[in-house]
Structure formats: C-alpha cells, structure tokens
C-alpha positions as CSV (number, residue, x, y, z in Angstrom):
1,X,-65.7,-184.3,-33.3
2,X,-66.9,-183.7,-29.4
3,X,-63.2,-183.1,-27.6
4,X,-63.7,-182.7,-24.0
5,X,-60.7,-181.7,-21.2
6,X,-60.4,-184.8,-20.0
7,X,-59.9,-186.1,-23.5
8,X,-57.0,-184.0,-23.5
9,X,-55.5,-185.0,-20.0
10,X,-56.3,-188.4,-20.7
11,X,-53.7,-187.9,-24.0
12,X,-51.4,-186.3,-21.9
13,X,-51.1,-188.4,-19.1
14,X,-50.7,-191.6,-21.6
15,X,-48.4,-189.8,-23.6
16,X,-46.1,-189.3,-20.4
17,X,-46.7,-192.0,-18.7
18,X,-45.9,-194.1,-21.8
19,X,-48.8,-196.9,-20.9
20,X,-52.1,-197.1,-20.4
21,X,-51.6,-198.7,-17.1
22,X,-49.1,-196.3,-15.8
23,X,-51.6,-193.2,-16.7
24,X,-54.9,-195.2,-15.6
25,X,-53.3,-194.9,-12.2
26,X,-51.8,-191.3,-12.8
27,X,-55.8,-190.2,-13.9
28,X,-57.2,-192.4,-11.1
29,X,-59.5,-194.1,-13.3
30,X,-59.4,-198.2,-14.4
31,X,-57.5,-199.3,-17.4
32,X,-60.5,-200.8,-19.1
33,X,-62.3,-197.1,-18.5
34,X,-59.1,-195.4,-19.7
35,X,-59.2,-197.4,-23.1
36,X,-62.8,-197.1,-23.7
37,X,-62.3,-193.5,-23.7
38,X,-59.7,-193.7,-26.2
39,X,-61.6,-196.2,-28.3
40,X,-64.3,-193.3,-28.6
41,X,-62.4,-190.7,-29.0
42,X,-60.9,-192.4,-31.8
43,X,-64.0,-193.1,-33.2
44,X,-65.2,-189.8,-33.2
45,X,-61.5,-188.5,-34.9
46,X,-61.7,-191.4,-37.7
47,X,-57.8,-191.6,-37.1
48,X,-56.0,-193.8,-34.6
49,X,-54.0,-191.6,-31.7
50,X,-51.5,-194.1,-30.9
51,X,-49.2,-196.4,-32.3
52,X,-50.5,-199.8,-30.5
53,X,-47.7,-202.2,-31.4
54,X,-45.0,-200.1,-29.9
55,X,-43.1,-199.9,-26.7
56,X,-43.6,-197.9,-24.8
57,X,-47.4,-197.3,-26.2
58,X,-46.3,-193.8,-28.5
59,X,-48.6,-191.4,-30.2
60,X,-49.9,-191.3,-33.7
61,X,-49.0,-188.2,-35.6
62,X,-53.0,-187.5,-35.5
63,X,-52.3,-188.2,-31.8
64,X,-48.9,-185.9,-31.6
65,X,-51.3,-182.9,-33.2
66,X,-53.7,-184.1,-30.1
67,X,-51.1,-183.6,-27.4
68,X,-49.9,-180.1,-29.0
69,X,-53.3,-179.1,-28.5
70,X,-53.4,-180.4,-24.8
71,X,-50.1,-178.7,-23.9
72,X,-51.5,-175.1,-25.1
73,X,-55.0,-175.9,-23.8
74,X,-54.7,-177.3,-20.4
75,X,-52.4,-174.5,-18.7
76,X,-54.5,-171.8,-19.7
77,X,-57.8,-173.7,-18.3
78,X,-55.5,-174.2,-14.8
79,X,-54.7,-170.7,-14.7
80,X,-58.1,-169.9,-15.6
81,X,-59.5,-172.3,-13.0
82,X,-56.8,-170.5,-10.4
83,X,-58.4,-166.8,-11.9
84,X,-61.8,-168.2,-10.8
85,X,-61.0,-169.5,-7.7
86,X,-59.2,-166.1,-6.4
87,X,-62.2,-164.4,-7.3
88,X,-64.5,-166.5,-5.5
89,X,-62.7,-166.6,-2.7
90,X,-62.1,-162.5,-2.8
91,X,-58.6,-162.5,-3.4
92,X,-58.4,-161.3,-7.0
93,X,-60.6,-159.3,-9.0
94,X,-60.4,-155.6,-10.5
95,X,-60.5,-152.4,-8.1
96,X,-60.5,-149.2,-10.6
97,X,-60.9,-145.9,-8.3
98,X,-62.3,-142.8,-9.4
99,X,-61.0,-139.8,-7.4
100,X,-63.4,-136.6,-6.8
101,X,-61.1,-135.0,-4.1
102,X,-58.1,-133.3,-6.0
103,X,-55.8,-133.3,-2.9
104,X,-56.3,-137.3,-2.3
105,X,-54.0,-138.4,-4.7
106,X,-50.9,-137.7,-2.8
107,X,-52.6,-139.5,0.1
108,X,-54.3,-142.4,-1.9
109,X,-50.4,-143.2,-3.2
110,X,-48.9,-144.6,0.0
111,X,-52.2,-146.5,0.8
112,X,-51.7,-148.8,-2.6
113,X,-48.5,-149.2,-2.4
114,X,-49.1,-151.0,1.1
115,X,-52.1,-152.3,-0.8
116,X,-50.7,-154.2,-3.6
117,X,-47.9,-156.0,-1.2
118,X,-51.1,-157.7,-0.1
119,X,-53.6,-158.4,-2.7
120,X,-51.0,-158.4,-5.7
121,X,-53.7,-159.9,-7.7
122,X,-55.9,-157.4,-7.8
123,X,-56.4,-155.1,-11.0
124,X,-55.7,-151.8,-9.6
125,X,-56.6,-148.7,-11.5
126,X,-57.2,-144.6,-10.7
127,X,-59.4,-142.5,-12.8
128,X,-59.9,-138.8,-12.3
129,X,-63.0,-138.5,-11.1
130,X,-62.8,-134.6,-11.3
131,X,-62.7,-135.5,-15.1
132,X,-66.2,-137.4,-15.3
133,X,-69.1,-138.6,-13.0
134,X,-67.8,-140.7,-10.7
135,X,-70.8,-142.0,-9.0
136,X,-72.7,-142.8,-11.9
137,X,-69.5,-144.5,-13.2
138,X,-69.3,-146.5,-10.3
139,X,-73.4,-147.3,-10.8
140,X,-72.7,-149.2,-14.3
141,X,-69.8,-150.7,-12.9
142,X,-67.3,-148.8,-14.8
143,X,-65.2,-147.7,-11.5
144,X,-65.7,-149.9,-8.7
145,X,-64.4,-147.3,-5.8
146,X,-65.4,-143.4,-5.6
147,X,-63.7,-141.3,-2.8
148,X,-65.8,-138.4,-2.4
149,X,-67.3,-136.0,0.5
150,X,-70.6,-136.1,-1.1
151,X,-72.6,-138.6,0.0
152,X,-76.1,-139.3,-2.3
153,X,-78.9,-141.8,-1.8
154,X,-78.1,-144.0,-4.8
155,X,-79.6,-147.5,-5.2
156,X,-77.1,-150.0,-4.2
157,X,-74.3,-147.4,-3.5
158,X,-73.2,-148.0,0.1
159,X,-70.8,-144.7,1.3
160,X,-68.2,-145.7,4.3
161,X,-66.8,-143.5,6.2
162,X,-63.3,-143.2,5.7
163,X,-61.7,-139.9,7.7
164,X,-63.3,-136.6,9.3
165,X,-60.5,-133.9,8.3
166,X,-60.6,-130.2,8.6
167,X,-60.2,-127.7,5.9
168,X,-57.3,-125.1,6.8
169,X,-56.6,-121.6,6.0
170,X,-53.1,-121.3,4.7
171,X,-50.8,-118.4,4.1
172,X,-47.7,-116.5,4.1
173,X,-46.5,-115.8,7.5
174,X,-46.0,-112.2,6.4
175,X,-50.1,-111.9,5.2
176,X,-51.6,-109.4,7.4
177,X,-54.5,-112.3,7.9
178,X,-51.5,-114.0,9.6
179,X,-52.0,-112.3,13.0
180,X,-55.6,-113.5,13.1
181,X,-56.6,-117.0,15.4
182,X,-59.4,-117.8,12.6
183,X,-60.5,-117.0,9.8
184,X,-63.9,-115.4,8.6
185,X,-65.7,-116.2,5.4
186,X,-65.8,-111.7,5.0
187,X,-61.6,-112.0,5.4
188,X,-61.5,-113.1,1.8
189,X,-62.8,-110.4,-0.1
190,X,-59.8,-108.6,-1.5
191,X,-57.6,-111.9,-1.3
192,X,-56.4,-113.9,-4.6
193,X,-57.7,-117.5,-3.7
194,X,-55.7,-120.1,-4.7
195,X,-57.2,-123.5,-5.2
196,X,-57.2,-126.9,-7.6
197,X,-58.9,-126.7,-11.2
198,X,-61.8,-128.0,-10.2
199,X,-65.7,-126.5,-10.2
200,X,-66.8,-124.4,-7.3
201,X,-69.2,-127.3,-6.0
202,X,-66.4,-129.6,-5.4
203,X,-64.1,-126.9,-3.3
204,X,-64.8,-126.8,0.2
205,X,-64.2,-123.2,0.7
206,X,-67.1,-122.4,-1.2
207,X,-69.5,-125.1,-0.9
208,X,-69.1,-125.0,3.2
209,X,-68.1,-121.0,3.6
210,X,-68.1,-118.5,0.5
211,X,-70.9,-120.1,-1.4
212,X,-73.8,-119.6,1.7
213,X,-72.1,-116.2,2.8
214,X,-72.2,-114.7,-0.9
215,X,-68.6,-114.1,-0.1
216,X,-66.5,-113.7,-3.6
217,X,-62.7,-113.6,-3.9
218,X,-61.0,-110.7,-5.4
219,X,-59.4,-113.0,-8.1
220,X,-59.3,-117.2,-8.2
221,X,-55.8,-118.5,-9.4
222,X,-55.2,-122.6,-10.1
223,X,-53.0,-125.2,-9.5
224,X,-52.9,-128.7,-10.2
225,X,-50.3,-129.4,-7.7
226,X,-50.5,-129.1,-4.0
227,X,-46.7,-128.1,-3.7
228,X,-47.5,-125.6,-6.5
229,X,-50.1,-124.2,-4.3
230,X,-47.9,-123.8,-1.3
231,X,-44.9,-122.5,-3.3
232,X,-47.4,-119.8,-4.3
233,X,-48.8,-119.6,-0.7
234,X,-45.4,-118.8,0.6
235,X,-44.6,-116.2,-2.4
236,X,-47.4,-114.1,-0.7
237,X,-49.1,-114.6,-4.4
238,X,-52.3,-115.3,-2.6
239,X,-54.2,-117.5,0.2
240,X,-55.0,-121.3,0.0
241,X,-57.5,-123.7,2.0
242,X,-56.4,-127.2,2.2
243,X,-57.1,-130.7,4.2
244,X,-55.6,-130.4,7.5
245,X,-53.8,-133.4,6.8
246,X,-52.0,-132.0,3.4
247,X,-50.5,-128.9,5.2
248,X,-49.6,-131.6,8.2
249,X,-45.8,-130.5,7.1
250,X,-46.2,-126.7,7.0
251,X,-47.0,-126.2,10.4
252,X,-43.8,-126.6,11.5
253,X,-42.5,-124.0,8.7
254,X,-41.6,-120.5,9.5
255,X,-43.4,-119.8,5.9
256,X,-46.5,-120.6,6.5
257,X,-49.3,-120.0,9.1
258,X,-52.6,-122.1,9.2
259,X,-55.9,-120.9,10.6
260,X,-59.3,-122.8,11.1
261,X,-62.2,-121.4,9.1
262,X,-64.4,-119.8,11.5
263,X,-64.4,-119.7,15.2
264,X,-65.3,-123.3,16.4
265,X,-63.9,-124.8,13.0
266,X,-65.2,-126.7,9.9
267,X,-65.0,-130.1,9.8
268,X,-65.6,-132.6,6.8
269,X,-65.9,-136.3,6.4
270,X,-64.4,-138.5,3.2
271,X,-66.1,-141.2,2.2
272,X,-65.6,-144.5,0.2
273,X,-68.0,-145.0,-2.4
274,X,-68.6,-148.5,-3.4
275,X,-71.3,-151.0,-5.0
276,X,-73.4,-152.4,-2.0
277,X,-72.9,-156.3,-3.5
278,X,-68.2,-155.4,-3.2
279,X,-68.6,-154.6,0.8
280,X,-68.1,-158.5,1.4
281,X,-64.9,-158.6,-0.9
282,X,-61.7,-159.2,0.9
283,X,-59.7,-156.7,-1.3
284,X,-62.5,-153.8,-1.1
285,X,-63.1,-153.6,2.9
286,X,-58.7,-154.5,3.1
287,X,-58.5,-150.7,0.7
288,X,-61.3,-149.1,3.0
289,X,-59.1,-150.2,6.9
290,X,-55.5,-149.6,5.0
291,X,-57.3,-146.0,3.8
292,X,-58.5,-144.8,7.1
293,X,-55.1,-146.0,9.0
294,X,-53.3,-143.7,6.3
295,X,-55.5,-140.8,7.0
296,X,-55.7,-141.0,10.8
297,X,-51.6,-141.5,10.5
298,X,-51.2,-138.3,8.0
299,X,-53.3,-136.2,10.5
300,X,-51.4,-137.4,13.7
301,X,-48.0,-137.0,12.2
C-alpha cells in the first residue's frame, strides 16, 4: 500500500469538512479528482475509508485508523517543512563554539544572551576548546565557530577578525614592580606568575614575551577563574597578565596597578574561526558584528 501526504490531507480535510464537495474546495482540487483519489486509495487498502450512505459522508473504522495516522503525521511534516525553510533562509540551524581563549568566556556570555533574543532558533552550544583541537573540530564540522588568536591556513577555514586587545601586566599596588611605567620580559624572573590552566603555547605572556626572551618565572601558579586570579593578584600572592579588556574594572581600584608589556606595548588580535561555506549564514556573520560590538564596548567602558 503506496500512502502519499496528500492521501493523508485529502482524509483529513474530508473528514472535517464532512463532504467531498466541501473539502474538494478546502484542498483546491475538483470533486471528481478528489473521489478518484479516494477510489484508489481504497483500492490499494482493500478496505473502504468511508461510510458512503451516511450524512454527513463519515469515516470507516479502516478510515478512523487513516485519520489517526494523518493527525500524528501531518504536524510533524509542517514543522519539519518550517525546520527546512529557517534553515534555508539562514534563520535556524546549529552554532556549537569551541573556545581556545580561557578569559573569553566571561566576554562570550553577554554577547549570546543578546544573541539568542534574535536568532532564538538557533542551536547554541560552547565547548572548551582548551579541552580538544578546536580547529580541526571545526574542519569535520563538529564545532562550527573557533575563537582563537591563532590564525592557520586551513582549507576552507576563513578567520575574521573580531577585536585587537592588549595583554596587561597586573599586580598588587604594593609590588615593588608597581612603581614601574612598563614592564620588561627580565622583570619576571623571581615573580610567581599567575595564569589560566592552560599550555604555554596558548598564554600570551609566553608565546609573545617569555618564550623568545628565554625568560622563566620563578614559580607558575593556576587559576580557572579570572576573579580567582585577581583575588590572588591583589593578596600580593603573585603577578598576572590579562586582556586589557578583563582588567577594564581594576583600573579604577586602589588594589591593583596595570602596566603594558614592554615600552611601546603588545598588541593581539582575536579572531572568529568559521567554515568558509557558514560566512553567508544570517546567524553566523549576526554572532561575528554582536561579538566585535561587545569587545570594542568592554574595552571602552
């Protein structure tokens, strides 16, 4: 037996309708169309679907088991239909993130939650990417976003430019390094560095200052938290370097004191990792503005 959707619409509309005329007109379709389609369908079933000599026309009980069918069938092909047509038209789909800059989670957060008030349809997800590799992740489509300051030539890996930010020297007020205007890759031999759990390569105090100066800390102590870090920080348990933008609130605090790294300053760009074929997506270039705004607005404040 071949049952086709509009088999199934064509029992519902008769069904409700309670005629075939009523529902030829409801289905846009003649009434001599409309009962040749029943005629086969019967014929294929072996079983009549309605009860002829009634009024209004009513429904068999192999036509009632018909009808169940059609009222669990047909909304789920509508909303599938509506799934389809969001996706094609780049309003839904599935935006998992993969995160390879520790300190972005607090300012990924607030650019979401403004996110989701406008593509609410969008599967929104956050992986760690400290915890895996991202971009090769995001190469067999099991992330479909990296942040990361690392751009790579990949095949079909487009990296936008999100922010340029500045990584900071922070410490106690009271640290003697406190009464310098910058600070030297040499100033932190002797000093307890305090920094994320994350490898060496993925810090920006070493990869862009300790690393090429062969400059090693007395001691490394970790953190997973940012206010952890500070807390420590303003203890006078050790020194920190951090996104401009994270410490944006400690430069008004009598606690702290922030420095650049080296005389004219480093600076560093974040990026947004994506699949070349998602830049024409609605959703994905909507993250990448709300992103930047949130960054430029964190640095400003």
């Amino acid at each position: 037996m071949h049952i086709e959707f509009r088999h199934l619409r064509t029992i519902k509309a008769i069904h409700e309708a309670g005629g075939l005329g009523r529902a030829a007109d409801v289905l846009n379709i003649t009434q001599s169309a409309l009962s040749h389609q029943i005629k086969g369908l019967e014929d294929q079933a072996g079983v009549e679907l309605f009860l002829r000599r009634s009024k209004p026309l009513k429904l068999s009980a192999a036509g009632m088991r018909l009808l169940r069918a059609a009222e669990r069938i047909l909304p789920e092909v509508a909303a599938l239909e509506e799934e389809f047509s969001g996706l094609r038209e780049g309003k839904a789909g599935r935006l998992h993130i993969a995160i390879e800059c520790h300190a972005c989670f607090e300012w990924l957060f607030p650019v979401l939650e403004t996110f989701r008030k406008t593509w609410g349809d969008v599967d929104v997800d956050i992986r760690p990417g400290l915890a895996f590799d991202a971009l090769p992740a995001l190469m067999k489509e099991e992330v479909d976003l990296v942040v990361s300051s690392d751009p790579e030539d990949l095949p079909g890996i487009s990296f936008e430019p999100l922010f340029d930010y500045a990584p900071v020297f922070v410490a106690s007020s009271q640290h003697p390094l406190a009464q310098k205007d910058w600070i030297a890759a040499e100033d932190f031999r002797g000093q307890t560095l305090i920094t994320y759990p994350v490898e060496r390569s993925r810090l920006d105090i070493f990869s862009q200052l300790l690393t090429p100066a062969k400059v090693e800390p007395a001691q490394i102590r970790q953190a997973e938290l940012t206010a952890v870090i500070l807390l420590l920080v303003a203890s006078n348990r050790g020194v920190a370097v951090l996104p401009d933008w994270v410490v944006r609130e400690v430069k008004y605090s009598s606690d702290y004191v922030t420095r650049p790294l080296t005389e004219k300053g480093l600076s560093r760009r974040l990026y947004a990792a994506v699949r070349t074929e998602d830049l024409d997506k609605p959703y994905m270039s909507g993250l990448i503005a709300l992103a930047g705004q949130e960054a430029r607005r964190l640095q400003a404040a």
